[in-house]
C-alpha positions as CSV (number, residue, x, y, z in Angstrom):
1,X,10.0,24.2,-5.0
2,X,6.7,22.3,-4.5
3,X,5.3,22.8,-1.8
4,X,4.2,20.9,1.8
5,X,0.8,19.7,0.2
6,X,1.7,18.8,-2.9
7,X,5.0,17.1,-1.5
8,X,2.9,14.9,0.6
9,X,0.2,14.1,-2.0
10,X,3.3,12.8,-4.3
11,X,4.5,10.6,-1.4
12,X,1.0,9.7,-0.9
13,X,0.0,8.4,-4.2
14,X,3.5,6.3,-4.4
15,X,3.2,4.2,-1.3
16,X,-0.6,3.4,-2.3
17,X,1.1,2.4,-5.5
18,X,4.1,0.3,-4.0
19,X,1.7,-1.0,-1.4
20,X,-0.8,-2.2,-4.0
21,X,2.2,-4.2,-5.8
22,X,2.6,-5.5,-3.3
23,X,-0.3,-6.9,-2.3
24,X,-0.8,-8.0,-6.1
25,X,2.5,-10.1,-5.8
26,X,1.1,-11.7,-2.5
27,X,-1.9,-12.3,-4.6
28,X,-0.5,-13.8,-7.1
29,X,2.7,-15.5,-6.2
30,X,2.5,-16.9,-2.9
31,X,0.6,-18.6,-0.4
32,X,-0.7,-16.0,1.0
33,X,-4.0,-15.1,-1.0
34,X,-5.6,-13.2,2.2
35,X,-2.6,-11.0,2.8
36,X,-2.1,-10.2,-0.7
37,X,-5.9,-8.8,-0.3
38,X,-5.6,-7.1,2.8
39,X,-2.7,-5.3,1.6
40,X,-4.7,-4.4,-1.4
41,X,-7.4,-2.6,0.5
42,X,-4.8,-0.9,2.6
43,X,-3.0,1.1,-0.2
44,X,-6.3,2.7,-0.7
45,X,-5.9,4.6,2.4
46,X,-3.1,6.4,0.8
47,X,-5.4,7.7,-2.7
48,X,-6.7,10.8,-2.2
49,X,-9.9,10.4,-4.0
50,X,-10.8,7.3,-1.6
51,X,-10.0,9.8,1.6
52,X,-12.9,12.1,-0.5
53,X,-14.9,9.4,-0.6
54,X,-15.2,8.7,3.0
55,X,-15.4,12.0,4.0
56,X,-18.4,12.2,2.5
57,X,-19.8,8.4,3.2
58,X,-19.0,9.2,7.1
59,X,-17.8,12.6,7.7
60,X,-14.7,11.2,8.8
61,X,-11.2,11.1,6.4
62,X,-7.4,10.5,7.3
63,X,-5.0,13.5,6.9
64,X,-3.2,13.3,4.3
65,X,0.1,12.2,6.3
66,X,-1.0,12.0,9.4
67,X,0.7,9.9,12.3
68,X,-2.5,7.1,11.1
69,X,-0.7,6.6,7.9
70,X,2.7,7.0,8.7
71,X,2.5,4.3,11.6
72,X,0.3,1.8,8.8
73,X,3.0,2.5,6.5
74,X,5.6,1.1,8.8
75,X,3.6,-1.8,10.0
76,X,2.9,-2.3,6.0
77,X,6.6,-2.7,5.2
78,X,7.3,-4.6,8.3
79,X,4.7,-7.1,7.6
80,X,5.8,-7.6,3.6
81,X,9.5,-7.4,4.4
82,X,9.7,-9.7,7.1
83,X,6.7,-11.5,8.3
84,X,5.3,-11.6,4.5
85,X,8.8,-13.0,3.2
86,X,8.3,-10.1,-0.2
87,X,12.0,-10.7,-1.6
88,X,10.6,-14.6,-2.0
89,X,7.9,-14.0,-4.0
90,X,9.3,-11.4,-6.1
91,X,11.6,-14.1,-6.9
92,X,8.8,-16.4,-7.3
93,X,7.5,-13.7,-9.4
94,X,10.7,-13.4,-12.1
95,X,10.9,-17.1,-12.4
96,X,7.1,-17.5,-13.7
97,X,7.8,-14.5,-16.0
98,X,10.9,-15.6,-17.1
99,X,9.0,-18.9,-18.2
């Protein structure tokens, strides 16, 4: 069984990952270009090399799944799923690729 750390860097690296689709569909097939962006530089909070990164820029870094990220997650799929209309533009998204 994995454990605690390893659990959480999984989870981790898989929201950064459905975040930053996320964003890239907002980019891309929508009207909302800024969004799409900002939601692109928020899935870098959850890779572990960028929380490195920042340590050492600024001494400071996010725990790994501290109550910061957990609370952004939530606002995250809040703001895509219902504010940032997400089942839309995925449709958008299958129409232009079914072209």
């Amino acid at each position: 069984m994995p454990d605690k750390s390893t659990a959480s860097d999984i989870i981790s690296w898989l929201f950064g990952i459905v975040v930053a689709v996320i964003g890239v569909v907002n980019v891309f097939w929508g009207n909302d270009m800024g969004f799409g962006i900002f939601l692109l530089l928020l899935s870098f909070i959850y890779f572990l090399p960028v929380n490195t990164i920042l340590r050492k820029l600024t001494g400071f870094s996010i725990p790994k799944m501290g109550i910061v990220k957990i609370v952004l997650g939530i606002f995250i799929i809040w703001a895509s799923l219902g504010v940032g209309e997400l089942s839309d533009k995925i449709e958008l998204m299958m129409n232009d690729l079914r072209k």
